[in-house]
BAKOLVO-928245 format. One line per field, with one value per residue (C-alpha): x, y, z; residue in three letters. Coordinates in steps of 0.5 Angstrom, whole numbers, plus 500, padded with zeros to 3 digits. Each point is the difference from the previous one (the first is absolute). Layout:
N
X (X, ...)
Y (Y, ...)
Z (Z, ...)
code (ALA, ...)
***
This chain:
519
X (371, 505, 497, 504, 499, 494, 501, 494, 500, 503, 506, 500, 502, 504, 505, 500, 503, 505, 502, 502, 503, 505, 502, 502, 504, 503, 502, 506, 503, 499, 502, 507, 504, 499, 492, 498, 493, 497, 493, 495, 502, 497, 502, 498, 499, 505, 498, 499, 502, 498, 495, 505, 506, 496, 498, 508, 503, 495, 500, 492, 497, 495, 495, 501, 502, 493, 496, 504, 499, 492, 503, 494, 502, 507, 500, 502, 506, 502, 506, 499, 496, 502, 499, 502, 504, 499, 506, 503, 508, 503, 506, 502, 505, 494, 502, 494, 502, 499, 492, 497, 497, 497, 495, 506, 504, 496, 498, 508, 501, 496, 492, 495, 494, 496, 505, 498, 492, 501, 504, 495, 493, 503, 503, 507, 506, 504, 499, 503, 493, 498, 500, 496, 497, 497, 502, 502, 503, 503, 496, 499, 502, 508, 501, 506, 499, 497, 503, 501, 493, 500, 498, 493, 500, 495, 493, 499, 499, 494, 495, 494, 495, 504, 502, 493, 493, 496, 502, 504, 498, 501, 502, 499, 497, 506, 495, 498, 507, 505, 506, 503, 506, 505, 501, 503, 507, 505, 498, 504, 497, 493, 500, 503, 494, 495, 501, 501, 492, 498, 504, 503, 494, 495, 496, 495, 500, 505, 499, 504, 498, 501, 503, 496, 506, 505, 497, 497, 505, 494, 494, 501, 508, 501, 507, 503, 504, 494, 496, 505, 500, 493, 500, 505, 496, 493, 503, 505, 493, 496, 506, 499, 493, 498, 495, 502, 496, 503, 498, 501, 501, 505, 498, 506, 501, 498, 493, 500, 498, 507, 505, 500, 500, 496, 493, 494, 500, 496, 496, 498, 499, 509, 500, 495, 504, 506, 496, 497, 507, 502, 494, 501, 508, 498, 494, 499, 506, 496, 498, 497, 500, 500, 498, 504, 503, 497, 498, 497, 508, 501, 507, 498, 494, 503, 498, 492, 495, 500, 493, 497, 496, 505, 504, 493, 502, 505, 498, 495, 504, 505, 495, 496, 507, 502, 493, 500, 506, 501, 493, 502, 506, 495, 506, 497, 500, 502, 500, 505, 502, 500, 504, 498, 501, 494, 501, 496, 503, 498, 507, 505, 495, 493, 498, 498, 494, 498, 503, 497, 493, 502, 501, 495, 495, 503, 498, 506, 497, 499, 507, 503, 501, 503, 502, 507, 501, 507, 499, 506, 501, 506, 503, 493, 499, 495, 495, 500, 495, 499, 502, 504, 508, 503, 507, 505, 496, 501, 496, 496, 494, 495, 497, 496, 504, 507, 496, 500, 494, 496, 502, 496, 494, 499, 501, 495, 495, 501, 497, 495, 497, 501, 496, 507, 502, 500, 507, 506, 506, 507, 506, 505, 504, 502, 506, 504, 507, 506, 505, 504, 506, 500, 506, 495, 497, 493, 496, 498, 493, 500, 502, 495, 505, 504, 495, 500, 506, 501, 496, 494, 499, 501, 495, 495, 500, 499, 494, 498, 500, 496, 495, 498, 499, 495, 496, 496, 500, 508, 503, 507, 504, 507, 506, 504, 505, 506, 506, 500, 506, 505, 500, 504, 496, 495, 498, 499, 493, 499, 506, 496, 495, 505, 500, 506, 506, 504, 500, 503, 498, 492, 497, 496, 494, 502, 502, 494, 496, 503, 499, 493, 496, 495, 494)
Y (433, 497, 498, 503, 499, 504, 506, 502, 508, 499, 496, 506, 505, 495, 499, 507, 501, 494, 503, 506, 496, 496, 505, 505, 494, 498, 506, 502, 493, 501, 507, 501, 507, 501, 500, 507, 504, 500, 504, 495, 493, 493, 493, 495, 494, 494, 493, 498, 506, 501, 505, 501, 502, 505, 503, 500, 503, 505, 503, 501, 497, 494, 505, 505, 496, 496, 508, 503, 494, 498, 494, 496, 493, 499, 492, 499, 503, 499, 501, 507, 504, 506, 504, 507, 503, 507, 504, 492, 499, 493, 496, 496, 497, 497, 493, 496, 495, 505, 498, 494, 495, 496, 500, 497, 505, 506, 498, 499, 507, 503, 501, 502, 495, 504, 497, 493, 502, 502, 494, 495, 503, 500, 494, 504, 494, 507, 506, 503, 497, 506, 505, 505, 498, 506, 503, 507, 506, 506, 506, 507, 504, 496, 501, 505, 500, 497, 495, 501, 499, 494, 501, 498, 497, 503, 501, 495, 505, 497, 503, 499, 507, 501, 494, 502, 503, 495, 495, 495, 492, 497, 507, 499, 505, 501, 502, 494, 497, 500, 496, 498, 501, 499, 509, 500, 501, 506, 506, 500, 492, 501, 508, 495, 495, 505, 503, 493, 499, 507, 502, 494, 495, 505, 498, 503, 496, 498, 495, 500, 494, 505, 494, 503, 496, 503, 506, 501, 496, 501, 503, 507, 499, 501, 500, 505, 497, 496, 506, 504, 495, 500, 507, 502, 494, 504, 506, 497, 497, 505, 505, 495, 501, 492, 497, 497, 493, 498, 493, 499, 495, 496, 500, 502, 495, 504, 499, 493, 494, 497, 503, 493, 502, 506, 502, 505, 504, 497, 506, 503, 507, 499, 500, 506, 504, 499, 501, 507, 501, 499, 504, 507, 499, 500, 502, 501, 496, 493, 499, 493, 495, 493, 497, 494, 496, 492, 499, 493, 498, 498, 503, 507, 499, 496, 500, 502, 495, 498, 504, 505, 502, 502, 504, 503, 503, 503, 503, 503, 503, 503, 503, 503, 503, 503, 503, 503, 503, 503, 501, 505, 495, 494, 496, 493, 494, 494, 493, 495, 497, 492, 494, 496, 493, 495, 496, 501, 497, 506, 499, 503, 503, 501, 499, 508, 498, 498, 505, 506, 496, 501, 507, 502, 497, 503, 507, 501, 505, 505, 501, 500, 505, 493, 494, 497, 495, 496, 496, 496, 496, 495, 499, 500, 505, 506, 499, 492, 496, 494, 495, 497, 501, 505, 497, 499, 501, 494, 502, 506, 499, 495, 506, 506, 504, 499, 504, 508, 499, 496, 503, 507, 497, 496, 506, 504, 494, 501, 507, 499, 494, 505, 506, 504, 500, 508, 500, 500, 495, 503, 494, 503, 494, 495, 499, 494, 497, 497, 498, 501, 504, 502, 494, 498, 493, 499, 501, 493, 501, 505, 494, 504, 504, 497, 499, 507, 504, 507, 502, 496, 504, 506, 498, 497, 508, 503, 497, 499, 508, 500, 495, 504, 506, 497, 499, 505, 498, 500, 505, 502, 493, 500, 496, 495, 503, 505, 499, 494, 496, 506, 500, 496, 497, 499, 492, 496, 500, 508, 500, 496, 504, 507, 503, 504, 495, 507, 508, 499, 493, 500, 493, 500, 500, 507, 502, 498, 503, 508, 499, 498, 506, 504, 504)
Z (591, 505, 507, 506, 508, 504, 503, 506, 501, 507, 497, 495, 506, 503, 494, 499, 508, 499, 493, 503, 506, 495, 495, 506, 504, 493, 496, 504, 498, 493, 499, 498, 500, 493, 501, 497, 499, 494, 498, 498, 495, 499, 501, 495, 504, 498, 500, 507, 503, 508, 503, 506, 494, 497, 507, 502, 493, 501, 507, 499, 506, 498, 501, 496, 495, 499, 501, 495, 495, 502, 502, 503, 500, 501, 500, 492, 496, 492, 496, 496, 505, 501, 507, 501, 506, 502, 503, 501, 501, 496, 501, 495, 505, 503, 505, 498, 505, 506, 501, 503, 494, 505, 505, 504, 498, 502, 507, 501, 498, 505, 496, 504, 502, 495, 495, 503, 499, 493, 498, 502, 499, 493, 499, 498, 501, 497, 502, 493, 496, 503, 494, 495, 493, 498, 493, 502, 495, 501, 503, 497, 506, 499, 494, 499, 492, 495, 496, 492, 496, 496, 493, 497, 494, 495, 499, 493, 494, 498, 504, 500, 500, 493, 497, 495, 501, 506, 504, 497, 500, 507, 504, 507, 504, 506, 505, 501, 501, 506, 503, 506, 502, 506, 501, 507, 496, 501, 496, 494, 498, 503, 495, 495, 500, 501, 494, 497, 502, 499, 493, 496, 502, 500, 505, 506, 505, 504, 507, 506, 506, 506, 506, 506, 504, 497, 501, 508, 504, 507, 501, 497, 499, 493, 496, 497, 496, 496, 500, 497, 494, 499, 500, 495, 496, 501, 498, 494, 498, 500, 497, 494, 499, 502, 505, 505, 503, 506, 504, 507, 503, 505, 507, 505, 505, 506, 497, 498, 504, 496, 496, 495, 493, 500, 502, 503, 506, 506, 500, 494, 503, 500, 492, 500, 503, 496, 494, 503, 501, 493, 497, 504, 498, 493, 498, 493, 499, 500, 494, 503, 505, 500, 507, 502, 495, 498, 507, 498, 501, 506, 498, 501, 505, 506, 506, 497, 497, 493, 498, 496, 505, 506, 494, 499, 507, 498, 494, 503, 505, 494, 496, 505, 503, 493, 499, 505, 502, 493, 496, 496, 496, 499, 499, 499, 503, 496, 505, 500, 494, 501, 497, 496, 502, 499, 507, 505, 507, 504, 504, 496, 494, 498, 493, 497, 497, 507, 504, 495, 501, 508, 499, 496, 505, 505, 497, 496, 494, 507, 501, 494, 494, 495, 501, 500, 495, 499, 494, 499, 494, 502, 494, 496, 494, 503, 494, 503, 503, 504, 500, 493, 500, 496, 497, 505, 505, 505, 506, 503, 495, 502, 506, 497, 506, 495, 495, 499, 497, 503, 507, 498, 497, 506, 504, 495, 502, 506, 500, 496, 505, 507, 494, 500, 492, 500, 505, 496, 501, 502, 498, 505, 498, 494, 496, 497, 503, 497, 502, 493, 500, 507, 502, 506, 502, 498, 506, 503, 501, 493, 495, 494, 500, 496, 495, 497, 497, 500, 493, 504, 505, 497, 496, 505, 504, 494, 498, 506, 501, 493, 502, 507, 496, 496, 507, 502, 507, 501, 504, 500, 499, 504, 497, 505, 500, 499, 502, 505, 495, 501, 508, 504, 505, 496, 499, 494, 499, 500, 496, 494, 499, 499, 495, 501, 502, 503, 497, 495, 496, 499, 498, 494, 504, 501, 494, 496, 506, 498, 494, 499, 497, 505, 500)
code (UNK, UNK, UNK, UNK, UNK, UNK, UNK, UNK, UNK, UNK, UNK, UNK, UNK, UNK, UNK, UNK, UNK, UNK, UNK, UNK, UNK, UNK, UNK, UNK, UNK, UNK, UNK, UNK, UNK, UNK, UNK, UNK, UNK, UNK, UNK, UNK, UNK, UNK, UNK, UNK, UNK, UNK, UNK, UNK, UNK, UNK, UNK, UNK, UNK, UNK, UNK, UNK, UNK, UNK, UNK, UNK, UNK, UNK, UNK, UNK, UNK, UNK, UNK, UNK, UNK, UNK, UNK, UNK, UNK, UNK, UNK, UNK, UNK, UNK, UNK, UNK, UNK, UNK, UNK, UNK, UNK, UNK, UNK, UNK, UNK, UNK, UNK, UNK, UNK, UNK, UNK, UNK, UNK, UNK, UNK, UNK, UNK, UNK, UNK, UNK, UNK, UNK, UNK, UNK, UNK, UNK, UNK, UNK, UNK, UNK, UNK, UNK, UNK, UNK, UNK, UNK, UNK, UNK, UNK, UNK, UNK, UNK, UNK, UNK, UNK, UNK, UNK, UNK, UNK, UNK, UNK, UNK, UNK, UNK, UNK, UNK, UNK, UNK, UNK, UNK, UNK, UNK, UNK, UNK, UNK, UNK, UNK, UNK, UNK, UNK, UNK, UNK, UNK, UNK, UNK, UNK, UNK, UNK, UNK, UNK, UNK, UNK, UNK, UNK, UNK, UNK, UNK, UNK, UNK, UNK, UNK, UNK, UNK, UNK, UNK, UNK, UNK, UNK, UNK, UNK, UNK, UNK, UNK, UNK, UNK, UNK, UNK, UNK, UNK, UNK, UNK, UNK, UNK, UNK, UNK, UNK, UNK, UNK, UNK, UNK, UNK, UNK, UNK, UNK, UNK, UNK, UNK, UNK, UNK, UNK, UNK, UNK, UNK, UNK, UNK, UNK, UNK, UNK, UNK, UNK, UNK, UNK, UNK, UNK, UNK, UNK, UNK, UNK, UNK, UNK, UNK, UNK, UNK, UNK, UNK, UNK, UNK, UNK, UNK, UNK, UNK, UNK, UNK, UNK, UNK, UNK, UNK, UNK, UNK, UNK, UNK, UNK, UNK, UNK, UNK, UNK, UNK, UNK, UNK, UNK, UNK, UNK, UNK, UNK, UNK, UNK, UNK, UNK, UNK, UNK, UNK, UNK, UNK, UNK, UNK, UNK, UNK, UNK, UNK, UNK, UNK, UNK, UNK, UNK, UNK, UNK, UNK, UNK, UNK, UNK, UNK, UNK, UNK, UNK, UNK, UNK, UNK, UNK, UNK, UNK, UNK, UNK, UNK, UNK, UNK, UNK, UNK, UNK, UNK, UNK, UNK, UNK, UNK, UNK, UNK, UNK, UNK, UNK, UNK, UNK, UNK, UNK, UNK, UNK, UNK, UNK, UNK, UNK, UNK, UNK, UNK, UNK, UNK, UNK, UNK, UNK, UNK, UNK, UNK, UNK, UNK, UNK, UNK, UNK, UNK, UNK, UNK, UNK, UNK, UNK, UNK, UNK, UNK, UNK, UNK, UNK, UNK, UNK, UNK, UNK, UNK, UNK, UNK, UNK, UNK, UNK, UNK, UNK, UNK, UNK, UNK, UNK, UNK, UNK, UNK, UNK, UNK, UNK, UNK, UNK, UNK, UNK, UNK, UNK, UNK, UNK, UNK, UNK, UNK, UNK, UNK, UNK, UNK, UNK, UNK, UNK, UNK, UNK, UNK, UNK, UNK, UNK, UNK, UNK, UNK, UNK, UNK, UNK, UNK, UNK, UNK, UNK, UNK, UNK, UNK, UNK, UNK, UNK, UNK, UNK, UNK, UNK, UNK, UNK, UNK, UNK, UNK, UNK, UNK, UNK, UNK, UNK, UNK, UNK, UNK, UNK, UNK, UNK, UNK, UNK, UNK, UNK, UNK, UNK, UNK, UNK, UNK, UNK, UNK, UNK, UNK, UNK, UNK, UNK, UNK, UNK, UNK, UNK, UNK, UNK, UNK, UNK, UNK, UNK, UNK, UNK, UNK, UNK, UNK, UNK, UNK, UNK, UNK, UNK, UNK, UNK, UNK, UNK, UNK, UNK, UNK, UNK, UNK, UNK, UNK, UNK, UNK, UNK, UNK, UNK, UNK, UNK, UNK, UNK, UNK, UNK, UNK, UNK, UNK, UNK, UNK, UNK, UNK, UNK, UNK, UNK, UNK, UNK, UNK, UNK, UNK, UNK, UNK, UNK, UNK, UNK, UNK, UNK, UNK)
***
């Protein structure tokens, strides 16, 4: 997750005021007679594309640019994110050069001291750093037609209800299996992969992480863009008959301390209402809900305090709102699933073991329905123990963190210790990554990616989907993930783990998936 620049509330409010100011003082410039309207299209952004481009070739004022799109933090772009124009106008002839690109140059071109106040508050040498980073996709309401759907290729011909009387040997049971994907995609891809999940792979979960900040901008101020996205993703789910466990999580920045990295609200009572607001939106849609995501890793849980208990807070808090706002749905309450890593600095990251002890002593068995566990295995074997390397092993096996197997018989101890052996377990996350095929580096900092091939991993998910169904506390397991490989922001370390290199071209960890019989 890359850093970017603080932005307290009241600068928010300012930049909207400057923003506004700039995009109205410059259009003229930047407009040639050839500008025509146009009903509604995307800009992909391009490699170091400015803020104040998108604002002039568009005719939007920065305002209504940023409400339309949920934009909440305007200090960070990248390559391949796409934002949606309403009723905007675009002028291929734009002249780049016709705005300021220093702080110099604005104040020469007459900026308000509101500019001024903007640019030193936020250390902005260039005022064209100013920009989006939200991933955006088209909305419902715009569409004038439906692209031609994409054929799915057919359900395997052996089955298994009718292969032979009785289940056959290893059948899985697809009401325990799930995985996460990437669905905010235009209708005909998400349809697509929907299907996939549902028809081809025959699973029945499916999970979405719902990013709070992409979705409520300001305090009760939601994006009809991103809530459209998710409404056709809950209606598409549930058209195919598949549950849905959704993790929120990701603070926006209006209700953070700081906008590094990723983190919780300052006040829980803010994430409460955002999940009261996603339960009565979709009721009877939700299959599950994760609270939060590895909130022992600073990366998701700056601005807070690396302790079980302070999540216990917000777990509380969670679990009493989705009771009582939709009792009769008994939706469950899973807690956050915690990353595995077998340090313990209490700065950037709390050993799991020790942040469940944490929560279990803070009262966790009161506020969930299960527990969240993220076993990841590395590159080790799912049937592996701590702590001898298997062949070609060189690193990521000295630890029981590094281990599938290891992770959960902790965590059952665990229990057993605080007398909760009777609460099931979720693994709302693990998979395998490589590299192999993808023509992408190696991640720096997920070198054990290179010592699996694609038939290893595809075997290491298949039987760790067959071991978790031989326990009787494991609930329904999510695979990591989907569809991370096929999209174009997406970065190399979720790629690893795909099992779909785009629609078109399954890994083996895919096909072998879809043909595992079932019960």
């Amino acid at each position: 997750m890359k850093k970017h620049h603080s932005k307290p509330a009241i600068t928010i409010l300012i930049s909207v005021i400057f923003l506004a100011t700039l995009g109205s003082a410059f259009i003229r410039k930047a407009y040639q007679d050839t500008t025509g309207e146009k009903p509604g299209y995307y800009i992909t952004v391009r490699d170091n594309q400015h803020w104040v481009e998108l604002v002039l070739s568009t005719g939007m004022t920065p305002e209504s640019l940023w409400q339309t799109n949920g934009i909440v933090n305007p200090a960070r772009i990248e390559k391949g994110q796409r934002i949606y124009i309403v009723g905007g106008r675009y002028s291929p002839r734009l002249v780049l050069d016709s705005y300021p690109t220093t702080l110099t140059a604005a104040l020469a071109s007459g900026l308000s001291p509101i500019a001024i106040t903007v640019f030193n508050q936020n250390a902005f040498a260039y005022p064209e750093l100013i920009n989006v980073y939200i991933p955006l996709y088209r909305s419902r309401a715009h569409l004038s037609s439906e692209p031609t759907p994409i054929v799915i290729p057919p359900t395997p011909t052996v089955d298994s209800q009718t292969a032979e009387p009785g289940d056959p040997p290893n059948a899985l049971d697809s009401s325990l299996m799930g995985i996460q994907g990437h669905f905010f995609v235009e209708a005909a891809e998400r349809r697509q992969l929907l299907d996939m999940v549902a028809y081809d792979l025959r699973l029945q979960w499916v999970k979405q992480q719902i990013r709070w900040a992409e979705f409520e901008y300001a305090p009760g101020q939601y994006s009809n863009v991103m809530l459209d996205a998710l409404d056709q993703f809950m209606d598409d789910a549930q058209n195919r008959g598949l549950n849905v466990l959704l993790s929120i999580a990701h603070a926006p920045d209006w209700a953070r301390v700081t906008p590094e990295e990723d983190g919780p609200p300052v006040d829980f009572a803010y994430y409460n209402a955002f999940v009261k607001f996603i339960v009565l939106r979709y009721k009877d849609k939700i299959g599950a809900i994760e609270v939060w995501n590895e909130p022992n890793f600073r990366r998701e849980w700056n601005g807070g305090t690396l302790d079980g208990a302070e999540y216990v807070q917000l777990l509380a808090g969670a679990y009493h709102t989705i009771k009582i706002e939709y009792p009769e749905g008994n939706i469950p309450v899973i807690s956050a699933g915690l990353v595995p890593t077998g340090v313990n600095d209490g700065v950037n990251v709390v050993d799991d073991r020790v942040y469940l002890r944490q929560m279990y002593a803070a009262g966790l068995s009161q506020y969930a329905d299960a527990i969240g566990v993220h076993p990841y295995s590395w590159a080790n074997p799912p049937w592996a123990v701590c702590c001898e390397a298997a062949p070609g092993i060189l690193s990521h096996y000295e630890h029981p963190s590094f281990y599938f197997a290891n992770t959960i018989a902790d965590y059952r101890d665990i229990q057993a210790a605080y007398g909760d052996s009777s609460r099931p377990l979720w693994i709302t996350e693990f998979g395998w990554g490589t590299m192999e095929g993808l023509n992408k580096a190696t991640p720096y900092d997920s070198g054990y990616f290179s010592y699996i091939n694609l038939e290893q991993q595809a075997t290491y998910i298949l039987e760790a989907f067959r071991i978790a169904q031989s326990w009787d506390f494991a609930g329904p397991m999510i695979l990591w993930n989907l569809n991370f490989a096929a999209l174009q922001y997406s970065n190399n370390d979720h790629a690893g783990y795909s099992i779909l290199v785009s629609l078109t071209e399954p890994r083996p960890a895919y096909e072998r998936l879809r043909d595992a019989p079932r019960r």
